[in-house]
C-alpha positions in Angstrom: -40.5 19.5 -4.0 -44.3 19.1 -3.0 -44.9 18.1 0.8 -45.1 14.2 2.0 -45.7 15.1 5.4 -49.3 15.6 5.0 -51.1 13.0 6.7 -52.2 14.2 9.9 -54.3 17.3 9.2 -56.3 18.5 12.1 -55.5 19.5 15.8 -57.8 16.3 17.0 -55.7 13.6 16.4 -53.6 14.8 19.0 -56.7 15.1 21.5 -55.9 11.6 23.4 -52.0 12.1 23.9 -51.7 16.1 24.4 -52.3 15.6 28.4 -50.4 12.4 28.5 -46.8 11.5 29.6 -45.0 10.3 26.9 -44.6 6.8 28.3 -48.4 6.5 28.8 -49.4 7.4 25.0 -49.7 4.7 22.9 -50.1 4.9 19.0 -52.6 3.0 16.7 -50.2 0.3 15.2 -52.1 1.7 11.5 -49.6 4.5 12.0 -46.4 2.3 11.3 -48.3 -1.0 9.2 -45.2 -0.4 6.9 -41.7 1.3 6.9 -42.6 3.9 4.6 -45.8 4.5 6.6 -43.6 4.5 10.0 -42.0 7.4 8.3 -44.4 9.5 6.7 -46.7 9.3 9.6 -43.6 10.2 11.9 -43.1 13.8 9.7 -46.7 14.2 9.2 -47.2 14.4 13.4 -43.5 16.6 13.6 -44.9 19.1 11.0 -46.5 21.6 12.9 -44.3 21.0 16.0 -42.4 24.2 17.2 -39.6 24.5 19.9 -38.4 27.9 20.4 -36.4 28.9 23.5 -35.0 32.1 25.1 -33.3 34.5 22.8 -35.5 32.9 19.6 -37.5 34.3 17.5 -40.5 33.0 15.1 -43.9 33.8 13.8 -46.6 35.5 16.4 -47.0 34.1 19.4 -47.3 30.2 19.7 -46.5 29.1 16.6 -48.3 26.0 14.8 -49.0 23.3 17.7 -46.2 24.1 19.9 -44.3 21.2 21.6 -47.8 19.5 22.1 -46.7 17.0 18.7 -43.1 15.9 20.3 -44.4 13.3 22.9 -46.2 11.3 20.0 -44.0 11.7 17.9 -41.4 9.6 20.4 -43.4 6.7 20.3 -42.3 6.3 16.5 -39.3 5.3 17.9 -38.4 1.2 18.8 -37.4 0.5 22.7 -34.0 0.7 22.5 -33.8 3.5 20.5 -35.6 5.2 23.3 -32.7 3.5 25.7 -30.2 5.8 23.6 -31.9 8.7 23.4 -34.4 9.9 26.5 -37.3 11.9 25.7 -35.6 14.6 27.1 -32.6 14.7 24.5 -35.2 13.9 21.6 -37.2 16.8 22.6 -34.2 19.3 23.1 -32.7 18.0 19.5 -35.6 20.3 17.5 -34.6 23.2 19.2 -34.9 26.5 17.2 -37.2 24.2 14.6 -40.9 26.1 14.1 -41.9 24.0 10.9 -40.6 20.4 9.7 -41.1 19.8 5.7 -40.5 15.8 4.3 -39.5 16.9 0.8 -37.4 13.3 0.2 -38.1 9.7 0.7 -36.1 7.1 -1.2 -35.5 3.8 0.3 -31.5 3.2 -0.1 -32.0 -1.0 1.1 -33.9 -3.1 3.1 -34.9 -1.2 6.5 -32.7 1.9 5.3 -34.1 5.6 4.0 -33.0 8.4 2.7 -34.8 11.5 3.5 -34.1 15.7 3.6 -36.4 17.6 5.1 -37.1 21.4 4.7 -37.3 23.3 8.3 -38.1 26.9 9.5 -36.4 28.3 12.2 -36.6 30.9 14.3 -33.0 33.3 15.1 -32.2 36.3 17.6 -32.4 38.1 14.5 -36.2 38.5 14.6 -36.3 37.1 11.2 -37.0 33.5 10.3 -35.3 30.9 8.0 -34.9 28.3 5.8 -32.8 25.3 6.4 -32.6 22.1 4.6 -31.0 19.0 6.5 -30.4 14.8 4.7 -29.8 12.0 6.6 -30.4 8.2 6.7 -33.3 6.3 8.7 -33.3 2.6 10.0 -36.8 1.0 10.6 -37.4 -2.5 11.5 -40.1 -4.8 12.7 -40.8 -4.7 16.6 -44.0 -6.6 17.1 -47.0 -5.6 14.8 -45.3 -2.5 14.3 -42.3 -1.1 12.4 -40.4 1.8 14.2 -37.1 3.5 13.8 -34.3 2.2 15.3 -31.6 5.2 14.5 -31.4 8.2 12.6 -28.8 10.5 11.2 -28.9 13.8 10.1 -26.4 16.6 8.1 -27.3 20.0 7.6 -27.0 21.7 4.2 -24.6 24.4 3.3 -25.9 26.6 0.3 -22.6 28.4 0.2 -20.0 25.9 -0.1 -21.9 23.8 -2.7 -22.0 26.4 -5.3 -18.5 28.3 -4.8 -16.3 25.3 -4.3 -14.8 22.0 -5.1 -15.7 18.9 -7.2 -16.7 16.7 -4.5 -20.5 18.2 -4.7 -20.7 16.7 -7.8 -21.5 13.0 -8.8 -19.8 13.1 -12.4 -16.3 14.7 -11.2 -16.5 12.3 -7.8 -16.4 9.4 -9.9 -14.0 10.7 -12.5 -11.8 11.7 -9.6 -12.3 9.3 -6.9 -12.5 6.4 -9.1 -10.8 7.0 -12.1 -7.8 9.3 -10.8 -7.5 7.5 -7.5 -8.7 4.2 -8.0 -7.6 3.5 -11.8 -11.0 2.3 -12.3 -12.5 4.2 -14.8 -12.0 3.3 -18.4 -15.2 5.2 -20.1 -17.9 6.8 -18.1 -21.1 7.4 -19.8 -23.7 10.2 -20.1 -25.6 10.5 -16.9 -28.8 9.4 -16.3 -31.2 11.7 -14.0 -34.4 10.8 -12.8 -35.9 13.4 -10.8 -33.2 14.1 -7.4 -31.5 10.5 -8.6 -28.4 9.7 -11.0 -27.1 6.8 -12.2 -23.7 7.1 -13.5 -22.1 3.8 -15.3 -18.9 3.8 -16.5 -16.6 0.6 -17.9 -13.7 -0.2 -15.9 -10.4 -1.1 -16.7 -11.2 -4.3 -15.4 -13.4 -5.2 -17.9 -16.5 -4.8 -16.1 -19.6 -2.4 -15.8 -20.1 -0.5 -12.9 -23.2 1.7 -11.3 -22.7 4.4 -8.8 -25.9 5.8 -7.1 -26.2 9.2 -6.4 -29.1 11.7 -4.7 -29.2 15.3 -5.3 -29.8 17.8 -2.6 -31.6 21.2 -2.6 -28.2 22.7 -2.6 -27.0 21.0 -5.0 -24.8 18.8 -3.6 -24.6 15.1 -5.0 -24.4 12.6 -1.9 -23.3 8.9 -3.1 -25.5 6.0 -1.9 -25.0 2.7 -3.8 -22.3 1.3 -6.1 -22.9 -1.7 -8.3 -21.0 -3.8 -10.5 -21.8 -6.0 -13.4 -21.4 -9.7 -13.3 -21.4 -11.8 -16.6 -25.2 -12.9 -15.9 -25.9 -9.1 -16.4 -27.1 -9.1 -12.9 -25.5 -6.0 -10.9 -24.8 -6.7 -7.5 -24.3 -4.2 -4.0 -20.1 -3.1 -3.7 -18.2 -1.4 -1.7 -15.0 0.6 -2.9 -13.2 3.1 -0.3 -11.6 5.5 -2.8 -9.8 6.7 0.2 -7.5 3.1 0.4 -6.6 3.5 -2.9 -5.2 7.5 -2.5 -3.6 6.3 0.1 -2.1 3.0 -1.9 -0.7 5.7 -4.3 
């Protein structure tokens, strides 16, 4: 997947904050005029951040522009986020990180993302790797401006995707989950992909048509995000169906 992280480009945008404390800097409101732009400006100004401590290895020397991109990058994030989550803790949570890649950006609902990024990260091994992490981002309006108010992250495993189970996979999830568990499923039809995103509809044995959401990962790894169901105007509408009550209503 090509980069979307690429929006800040040269060492002197960070020429008025690099010297600054991270409650004195204060970010052109152009950088967050949008949710999307909140978020691609927030990865563009963590790509070239590095954090590596004692006992960690990666590239020569300082790598990229050091921690000099983490204060900025803090004021992405809304007051009470920053109540949570001191700068401190943010700082600490990208240690090990020497490269941050936005692969991923698909908005799931209003003021809710789904992104996976692609890192490099340093080791004891005095090698360097590739790890790929998804997770879910809330933005909302705070003044002019939109920030993030909370984010969530889950690293990827590329070993238990492709040697086990049939939870990784969107068709069998919904076969099993919703059809074995839930009774649901009467006929499930061919999959549609578009890119990272399938749509799986199925009929149920309630006599409606229903939509289940799903993003691929790098691993390969199907992650569920919406289900929909069909009313008679032909209008689907936003569900919910815990396929864990009905295994345990077995």
């Amino acid at each position: 997947m090509p980069a979307l992280n690429t929006r800040v480009r040269s060492f002197t945008f960070f020429n008025p904050y690099y010297t600054q404390p991270p409650e004195n800097i204060q970010l052109p409101s152009t950088l967050m005029a949008t949710a999307e732009d909140t978020i691609l400006n927030y990865f563009s100004v963590l790509r070239e951040a590095a954090y590596f401590s004692e006992g960690e290895g990666g590239g020569c020397g300082t790598v990229g522009m050091a921690a000099i991109p983490y204060p900025a990058a803090y004021q992405f994030l809304n007051k009470e986020y920053q109540k949570r989550v001191s700068y401190e803790k943010f700082f600490h949570s990208f240690r090990g990180i020497g490269h941050i890649t936005l692969i991923k950006l698909n908005k799931v609902k209003t003021s809710h993302y789904f992104v996976e990024l692609e890192t490099i990260e340093g080791s004891a091994k005095d090698v360097t790797f590739f790890a790929y992490y998804y997770g879910f981002i809330t933005v909302i309006k705070e003044k002019e401006s939109y920030k993030i108010h909370d984010m969530t992250f889950h690293g990827e495993d590329f070993l238990c995707a492709p040697y086990h189970g049939w939870d990784h996979e969107a068709e069998a999830v919904v076969d099993v989950k919703y059809g074995e568990w839930c009774k649901l499923v009467k006929k499930r039809y061919p999959t549609y992909k578009n890119n990272y995103v399938k749509h799986i509809y199925f009929h149920g044995t309630d006599g409606h048509d229903y939509l289940f959401v799903f993003f691929e990962l790098t691993n390969g790894t199907d992650v569920e995000i919406a289900q929909f169901k069909r009313r008679a105007t032909g209008r689907w509408i936003p569900i919910k169906i815990d396929p864990e009550k009905c295994l345990k209503q077995r």
